[in-house]
N, C-alpha and C positions, 0 to 999 in steps of 0.2 A: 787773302782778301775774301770777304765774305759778298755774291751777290744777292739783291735782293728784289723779288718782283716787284713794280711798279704796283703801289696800292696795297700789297699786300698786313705790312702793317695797321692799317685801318679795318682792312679787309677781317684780321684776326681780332681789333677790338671787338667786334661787334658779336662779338660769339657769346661771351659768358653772358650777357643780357638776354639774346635770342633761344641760348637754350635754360636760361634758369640757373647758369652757373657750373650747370651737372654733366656730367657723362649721360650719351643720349640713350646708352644700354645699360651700363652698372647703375647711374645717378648719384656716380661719388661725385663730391665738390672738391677734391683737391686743384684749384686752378693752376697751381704750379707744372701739372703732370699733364694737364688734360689739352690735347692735339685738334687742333682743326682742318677737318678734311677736306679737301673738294671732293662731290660724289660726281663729279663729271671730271675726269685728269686733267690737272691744268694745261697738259699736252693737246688735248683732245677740246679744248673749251674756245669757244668765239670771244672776240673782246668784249663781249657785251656780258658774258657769264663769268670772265675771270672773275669780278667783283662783287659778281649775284651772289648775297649772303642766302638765298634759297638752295643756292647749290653747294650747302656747307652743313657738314656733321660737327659735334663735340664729342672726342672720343677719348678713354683711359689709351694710356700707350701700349695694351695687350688687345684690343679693341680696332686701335686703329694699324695695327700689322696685320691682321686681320683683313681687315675691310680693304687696304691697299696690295691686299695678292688676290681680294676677289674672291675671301673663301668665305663671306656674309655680303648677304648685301641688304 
């Protein structure tokens, strides 16, 4: 069984519009590939940011392993 944040589906429409479709570093458009981040952990995020598409990147999947150990910010 798969869980799922509350919102988070909605949360992730809103990305390919907000960035342009693109990786927010390379600006490939494969949407298939391309990851959205919280730049605040959803660990670490009030309720009021879980869903703040401010607090969200578009990233390739070499970009966003990256960004999620901390070694770009």
């Amino acid at each position: 069984m798969v869980t799922a944040r509350v919102g988070q589906g909605f949360y992730c429409q809103q990305f390919p519009e907000n960035w342009d479709g693109k990786c927010a570093v390379l600006k490939t458009d494969i949407l298939p590939i391309l990851i959205v981040s919280h730049i605040v952990p959803w660990s670490e995020s009030t309720d009021g940011e879980w869903l703040d598409i401010e607090d969200g990147i578009l990233l390739s999947p070499l970009y966003d392993a990256i960004f999620d150990e901390k070694l770009i910010f």
